[in-house]
C-alpha positions as CSV (number, residue, x, y, z in Angstrom):
1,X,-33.9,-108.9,-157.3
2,X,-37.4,-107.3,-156.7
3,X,-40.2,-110.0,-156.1
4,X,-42.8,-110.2,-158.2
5,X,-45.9,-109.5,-155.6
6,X,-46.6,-106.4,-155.8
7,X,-49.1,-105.8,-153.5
8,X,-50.6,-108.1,-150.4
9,X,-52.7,-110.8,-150.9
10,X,-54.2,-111.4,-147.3
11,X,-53.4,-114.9,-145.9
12,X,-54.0,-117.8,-148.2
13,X,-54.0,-121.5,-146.3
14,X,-51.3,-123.8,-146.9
15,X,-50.7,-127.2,-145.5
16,X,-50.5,-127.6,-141.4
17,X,-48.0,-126.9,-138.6
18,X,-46.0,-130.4,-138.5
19,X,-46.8,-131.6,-142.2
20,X,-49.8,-133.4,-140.8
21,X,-52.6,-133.2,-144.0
22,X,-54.4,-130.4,-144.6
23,X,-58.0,-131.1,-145.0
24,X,-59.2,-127.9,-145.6
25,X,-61.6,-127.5,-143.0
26,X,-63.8,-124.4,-142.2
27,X,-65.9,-123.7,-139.2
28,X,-69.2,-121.7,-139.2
29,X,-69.5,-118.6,-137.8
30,X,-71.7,-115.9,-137.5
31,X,-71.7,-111.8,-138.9
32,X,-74.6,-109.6,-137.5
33,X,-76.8,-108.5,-140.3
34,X,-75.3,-104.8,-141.5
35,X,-71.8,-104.9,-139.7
36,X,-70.4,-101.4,-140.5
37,X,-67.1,-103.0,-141.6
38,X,-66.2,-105.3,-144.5
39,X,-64.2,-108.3,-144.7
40,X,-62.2,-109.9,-147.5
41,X,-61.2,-114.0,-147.9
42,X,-57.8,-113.7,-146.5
43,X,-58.8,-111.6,-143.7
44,X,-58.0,-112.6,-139.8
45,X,-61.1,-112.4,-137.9
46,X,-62.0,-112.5,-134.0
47,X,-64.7,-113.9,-132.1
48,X,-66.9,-111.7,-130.2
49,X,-70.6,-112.2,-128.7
50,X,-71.0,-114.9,-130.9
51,X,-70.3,-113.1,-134.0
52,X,-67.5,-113.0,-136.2
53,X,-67.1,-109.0,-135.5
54,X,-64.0,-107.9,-136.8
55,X,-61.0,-108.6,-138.2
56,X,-57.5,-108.0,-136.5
57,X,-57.5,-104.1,-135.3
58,X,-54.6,-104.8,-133.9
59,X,-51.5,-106.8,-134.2
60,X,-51.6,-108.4,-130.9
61,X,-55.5,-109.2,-131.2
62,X,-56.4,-113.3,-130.5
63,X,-58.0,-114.6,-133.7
64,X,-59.9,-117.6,-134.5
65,X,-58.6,-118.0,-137.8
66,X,-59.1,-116.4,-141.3
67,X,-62.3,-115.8,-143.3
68,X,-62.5,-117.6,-146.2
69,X,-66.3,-116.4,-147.2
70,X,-70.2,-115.6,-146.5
71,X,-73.5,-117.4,-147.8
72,X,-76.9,-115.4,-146.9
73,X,-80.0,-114.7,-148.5
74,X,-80.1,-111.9,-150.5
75,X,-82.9,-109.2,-149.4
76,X,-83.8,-108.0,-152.8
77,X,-83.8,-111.3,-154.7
78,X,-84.5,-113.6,-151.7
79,X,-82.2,-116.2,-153.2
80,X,-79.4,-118.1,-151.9
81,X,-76.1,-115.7,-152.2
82,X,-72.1,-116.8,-151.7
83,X,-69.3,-114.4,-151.8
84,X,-66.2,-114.8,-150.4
85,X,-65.8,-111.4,-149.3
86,X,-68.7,-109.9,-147.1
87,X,-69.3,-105.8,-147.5
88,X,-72.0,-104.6,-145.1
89,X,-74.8,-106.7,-146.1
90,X,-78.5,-106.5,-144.7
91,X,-79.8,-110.2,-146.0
92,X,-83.4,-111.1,-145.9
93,X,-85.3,-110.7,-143.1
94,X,-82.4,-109.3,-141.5
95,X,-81.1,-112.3,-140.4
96,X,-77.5,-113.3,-139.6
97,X,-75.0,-113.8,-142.3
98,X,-73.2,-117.0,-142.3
99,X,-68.8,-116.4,-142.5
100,X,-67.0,-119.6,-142.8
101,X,-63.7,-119.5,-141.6
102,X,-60.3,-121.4,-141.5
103,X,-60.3,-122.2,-138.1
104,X,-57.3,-124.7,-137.3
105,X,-55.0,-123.4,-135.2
106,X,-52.2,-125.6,-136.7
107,X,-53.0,-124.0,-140.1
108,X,-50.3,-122.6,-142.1
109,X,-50.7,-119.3,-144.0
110,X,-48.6,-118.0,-147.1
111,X,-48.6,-114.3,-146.7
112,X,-46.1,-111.1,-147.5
113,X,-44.7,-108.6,-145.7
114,X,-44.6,-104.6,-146.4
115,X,-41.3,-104.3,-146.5
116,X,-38.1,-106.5,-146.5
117,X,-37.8,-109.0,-143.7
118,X,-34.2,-109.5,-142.3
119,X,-33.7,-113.4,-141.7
120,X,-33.1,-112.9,-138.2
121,X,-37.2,-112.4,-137.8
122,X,-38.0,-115.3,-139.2
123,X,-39.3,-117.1,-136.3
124,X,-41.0,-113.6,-134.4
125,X,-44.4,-112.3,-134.4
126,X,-46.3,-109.8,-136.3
127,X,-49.4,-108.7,-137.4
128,X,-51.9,-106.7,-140.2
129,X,-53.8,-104.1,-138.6
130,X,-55.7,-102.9,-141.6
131,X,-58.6,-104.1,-143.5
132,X,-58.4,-103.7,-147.4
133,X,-59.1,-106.0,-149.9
134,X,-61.0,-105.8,-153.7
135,X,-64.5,-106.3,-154.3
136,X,-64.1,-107.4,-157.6
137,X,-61.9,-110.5,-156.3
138,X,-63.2,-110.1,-152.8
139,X,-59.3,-111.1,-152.0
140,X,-58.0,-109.4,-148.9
141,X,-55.0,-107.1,-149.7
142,X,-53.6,-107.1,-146.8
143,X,-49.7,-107.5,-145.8
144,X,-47.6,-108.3,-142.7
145,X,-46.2,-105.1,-141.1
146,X,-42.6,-105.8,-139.9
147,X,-43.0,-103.0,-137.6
148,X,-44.0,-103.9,-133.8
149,X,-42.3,-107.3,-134.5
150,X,-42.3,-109.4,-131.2
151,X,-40.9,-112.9,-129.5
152,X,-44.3,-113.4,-128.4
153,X,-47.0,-110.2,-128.8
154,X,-48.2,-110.5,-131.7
155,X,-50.7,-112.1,-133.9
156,X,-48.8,-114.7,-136.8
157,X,-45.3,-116.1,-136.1
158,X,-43.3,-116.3,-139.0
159,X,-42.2,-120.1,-140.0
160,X,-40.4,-119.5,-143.1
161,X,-39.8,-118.5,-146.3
162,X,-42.7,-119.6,-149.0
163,X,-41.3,-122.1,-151.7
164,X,-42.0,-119.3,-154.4
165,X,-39.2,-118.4,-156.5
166,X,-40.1,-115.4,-157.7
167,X,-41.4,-113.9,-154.7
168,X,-38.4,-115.2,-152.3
169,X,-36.4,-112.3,-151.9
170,X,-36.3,-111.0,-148.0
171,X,-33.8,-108.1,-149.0
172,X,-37.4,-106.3,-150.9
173,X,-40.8,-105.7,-150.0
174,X,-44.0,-108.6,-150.7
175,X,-41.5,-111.5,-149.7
176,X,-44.2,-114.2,-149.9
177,X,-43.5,-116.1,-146.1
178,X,-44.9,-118.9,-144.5
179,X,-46.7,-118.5,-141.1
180,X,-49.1,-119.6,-138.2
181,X,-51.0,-118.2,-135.5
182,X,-49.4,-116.9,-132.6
183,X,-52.1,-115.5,-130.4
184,X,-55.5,-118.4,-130.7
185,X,-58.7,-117.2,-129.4
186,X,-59.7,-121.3,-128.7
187,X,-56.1,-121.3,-126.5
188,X,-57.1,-118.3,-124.6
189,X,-54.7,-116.6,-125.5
190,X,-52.1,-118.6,-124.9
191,X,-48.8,-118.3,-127.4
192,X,-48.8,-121.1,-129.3
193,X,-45.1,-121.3,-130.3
Protein backbone atom coordinates (compact mmCIF):
# COMPACT_ATOMS: atom_id res chain seq x y z
CA UNK A 1 0.00 0.00 0.00
CA UNK A 2 1.39 3.42 -1.13
CA UNK A 3 1.41 6.09 1.70
CA UNK A 4 -0.43 8.93 1.30
CA UNK A 5 2.57 11.68 1.54
CA UNK A 6 3.44 12.42 -1.44
CA UNK A 7 6.01 14.71 -1.22
CA UNK A 8 8.41 15.86 2.01
CA UNK A 9 7.26 18.02 4.52
CA UNK A 10 10.69 19.16 6.22
CA UNK A 11 10.83 18.16 9.92
CA UNK A 12 7.81 18.96 11.98
CA UNK A 13 8.48 18.78 16.10
CA UNK A 14 6.95 16.12 18.06
CA UNK A 15 7.26 15.33 21.65
CA UNK A 16 10.89 14.75 23.32
CA UNK A 17 13.55 11.99 23.41
CA UNK A 18 12.46 9.91 26.64
CA UNK A 19 8.64 11.08 26.70
CA UNK A 20 9.68 13.96 29.00
CA UNK A 21 6.99 17.04 27.88
CA UNK A 22 7.41 18.92 25.09
CA UNK A 23 7.15 22.52 25.80
CA UNK A 24 7.70 23.82 22.62
CA UNK A 25 10.54 25.93 23.11
CA UNK A 26 12.39 28.08 20.51
CA UNK A 27 15.73 29.84 20.85
CA UNK A 28 16.58 33.10 18.99
CA UNK A 29 18.92 33.30 16.49
CA UNK A 30 20.21 35.45 14.11
CA UNK A 31 20.16 35.66 9.86
CA UNK A 32 22.49 38.45 8.23
CA UNK A 33 20.28 40.86 6.45
CA UNK A 34 20.17 39.55 2.49
CA UNK A 35 21.54 35.84 3.01
CA UNK A 36 21.67 34.64 -0.60
CA UNK A 37 19.89 31.43 0.44
CA UNK A 38 16.32 30.81 1.69
CA UNK A 39 15.07 28.78 4.41
CA UNK A 40 11.68 27.06 5.08
CA UNK A 41 9.95 26.13 8.74
CA UNK A 42 11.09 22.55 8.78
CA UNK A 43 14.43 23.37 7.63
CA UNK A 44 17.74 22.16 9.74
CA UNK A 45 19.92 25.02 10.31
CA UNK A 46 23.63 25.49 11.61
CA UNK A 47 25.35 28.02 13.57
CA UNK A 48 28.00 29.99 12.12
CA UNK A 49 29.58 33.47 13.21
CA UNK A 50 26.72 34.15 15.11
CA UNK A 51 24.26 33.77 12.43
CA UNK A 52 21.93 31.15 11.59
CA UNK A 53 23.74 30.71 8.01
CA UNK A 54 22.64 27.80 6.43
CA UNK A 55 20.81 24.92 6.54
CA UNK A 56 22.25 21.31 6.40
CA UNK A 57 24.55 21.21 3.03
CA UNK A 58 25.40 18.15 4.02
CA UNK A 59 24.23 15.13 5.72
CA UNK A 60 26.83 14.86 8.20
CA UNK A 61 26.73 18.80 9.03
CA UNK A 62 26.16 19.55 13.17
CA UNK A 63 22.90 21.50 13.54
CA UNK A 64 21.46 23.47 16.21
CA UNK A 65 18.03 22.51 15.50
CA UNK A 66 15.29 23.32 13.00
CA UNK A 67 13.90 26.77 11.95
CA UNK A 68 10.64 27.17 12.73
CA UNK A 69 10.37 31.13 11.49
CA UNK A 70 11.65 34.94 11.04
CA UNK A 71 10.23 38.33 12.47
CA UNK A 72 11.98 41.64 11.01
CA UNK A 73 10.96 44.87 9.94
CA UNK A 74 9.94 45.18 6.67
CA UNK A 75 12.05 47.88 4.61
CA UNK A 76 9.36 49.19 2.43
CA UNK A 77 6.46 49.30 5.01
CA UNK A 78 8.71 49.64 8.18
CA UNK A 79 6.27 47.51 10.09
CA UNK A 80 6.67 44.55 12.18
CA UNK A 81 6.75 41.35 9.63
CA UNK A 82 6.54 37.37 10.71
CA UNK A 83 6.93 34.62 8.32
CA UNK A 84 7.84 31.39 8.96
CA UNK A 85 9.91 30.84 6.04
CA UNK A 86 12.64 33.48 5.44
CA UNK A 87 13.60 34.15 1.36
CA UNK A 88 16.49 36.65 1.09
CA UNK A 89 15.22 39.52 2.93
CA UNK A 90 16.88 43.06 3.26
CA UNK A 91 14.67 44.48 6.39
CA UNK A 92 14.85 48.02 7.49
CA UNK A 93 17.77 49.62 7.98
CA UNK A 94 19.50 46.56 7.05
CA UNK A 95 19.47 45.12 10.22
CA UNK A 96 19.61 41.46 11.22
CA UNK A 97 16.70 39.23 10.78
CA UNK A 98 15.48 37.47 13.80
CA UNK A 99 15.08 33.12 12.98
CA UNK A 100 13.62 31.31 15.85
CA UNK A 101 14.52 27.91 16.01
CA UNK A 102 13.63 24.54 17.76
CA UNK A 103 16.63 24.20 19.54
CA UNK A 104 16.36 21.13 21.97
CA UNK A 105 18.57 18.56 21.32
CA UNK A 106 16.19 15.89 22.87
CA UNK A 107 13.53 17.10 20.34
CA UNK A 108 11.82 14.63 18.33
CA UNK A 109 11.02 15.20 14.63
CA UNK A 110 8.33 13.42 12.34
CA UNK A 111 9.79 13.49 8.95
CA UNK A 112 9.78 11.06 5.55
CA UNK A 113 12.10 9.52 3.68
CA UNK A 114 12.64 9.56 -0.34
CA UNK A 115 12.36 6.24 -0.76
CA UNK A 116 11.38 3.03 1.15
CA UNK A 117 13.20 2.42 4.37
CA UNK A 118 14.04 -1.30 5.18
CA UNK A 119 13.36 -1.86 9.02
CA UNK A 120 16.82 -2.81 9.63
CA UNK A 121 17.70 1.22 9.37
CA UNK A 122 15.59 2.11 11.74
CA UNK A 123 17.89 3.11 14.43
CA UNK A 124 20.95 4.65 11.68
CA UNK A 125 21.68 8.01 10.60
CA UNK A 126 20.77 10.15 7.71
CA UNK A 127 20.40 13.37 6.48
CA UNK A 128 18.58 16.16 3.81
CA UNK A 129 21.03 17.85 1.89
CA UNK A 130 18.80 20.09 -0.13
CA UNK A 131 16.91 23.14 0.62
CA UNK A 132 13.31 23.36 -0.99
CA UNK A 133 10.34 24.24 0.47
CA UNK A 134 6.94 26.53 -0.81
CA UNK A 135 6.53 30.07 -0.35
CA UNK A 136 3.09 30.07 -0.35
CA UNK A 137 3.14 27.74 2.94
CA UNK A 138 6.71 28.66 3.61
CA UNK A 139 6.81 24.69 4.73
CA UNK A 140 10.16 23.05 3.95
CA UNK A 141 9.74 20.20 1.36
CA UNK A 142 12.38 18.54 2.21
CA UNK A 143 12.85 14.48 2.82
CA UNK A 144 15.32 12.13 4.45
CA UNK A 145 17.66 10.54 1.82
CA UNK A 146 18.26 6.81 2.64
CA UNK A 147 21.36 7.02 0.69
CA UNK A 148 24.72 7.64 2.77
CA UNK A 149 22.86 5.97 5.76
CA UNK A 150 25.37 5.60 8.69
CA UNK A 151 25.76 4.02 12.49
CA UNK A 152 27.00 7.32 13.43
CA UNK A 153 27.84 10.05 10.41
CA UNK A 154 25.09 11.59 9.84
CA UNK A 155 22.76 14.26 10.81
CA UNK A 156 19.13 12.64 12.31
CA UNK A 157 18.99 9.03 13.70
CA UNK A 158 15.94 7.37 12.95
CA UNK A 159 13.78 6.35 16.22
CA UNK A 160 10.81 4.89 14.67
CA UNK A 161 8.05 4.63 12.75
CA UNK A 162 5.44 7.77 13.07
CA UNK A 163 1.96 6.63 14.52
CA UNK A 164 0.35 7.65 11.13
CA UNK A 165 -1.66 5.06 9.57
CA UNK A 166 -1.81 6.12 6.33
CA UNK A 167 1.63 7.13 5.90
CA UNK A 168 3.27 3.84 7.75
CA UNK A 169 4.36 1.82 4.97
CA UNK A 170 8.45 1.38 4.91
CA UNK A 171 8.13 -0.98 1.80
CA UNK A 172 7.18 2.84 -0.39
CA UNK A 173 8.61 6.10 -0.57
CA UNK A 174 7.36 9.33 2.12
CA UNK A 175 7.12 6.70 5.12
CA UNK A 176 6.33 9.47 7.73
CA UNK A 177 9.35 8.33 10.63
CA UNK A 178 10.09 9.54 13.88
CA UNK A 179 13.62 10.97 14.56
CA UNK A 180 16.30 13.00 16.58
CA UNK A 181 19.49 14.65 16.15
CA UNK A 182 22.43 12.77 15.73
CA UNK A 183 25.17 15.22 15.16
CA UNK A 184 24.37 18.67 17.94
CA UNK A 185 26.23 21.73 17.36
CA UNK A 186 25.76 22.57 21.50
CA UNK A 187 27.51 18.79 22.01
CA UNK A 188 30.38 19.60 19.75
CA UNK A 189 29.80 17.35 17.80
CA UNK A 190 29.46 14.70 19.80
CA UNK A 191 26.92 11.62 18.61
CA UNK A 192 24.21 11.79 20.70
CA UNK A 193 22.90 8.29 20.46
Amino acid sequence: MANRNSAGFGLIAQGTLGSTPATGGQGKYYIQANYATSLYQGTTVKQSGGYVITAQAAITNTSIGVLNGVFYNAATTKKPTWSNYYSQVTPANSENITAFVIDNPLQLYVTSFDTAIPIANMGATFGMASITGSTQSGQSTNEMLLAGASATANTWRTVRIAEDPENSDITAANCSVVVVQNLNQYNNGVTMA
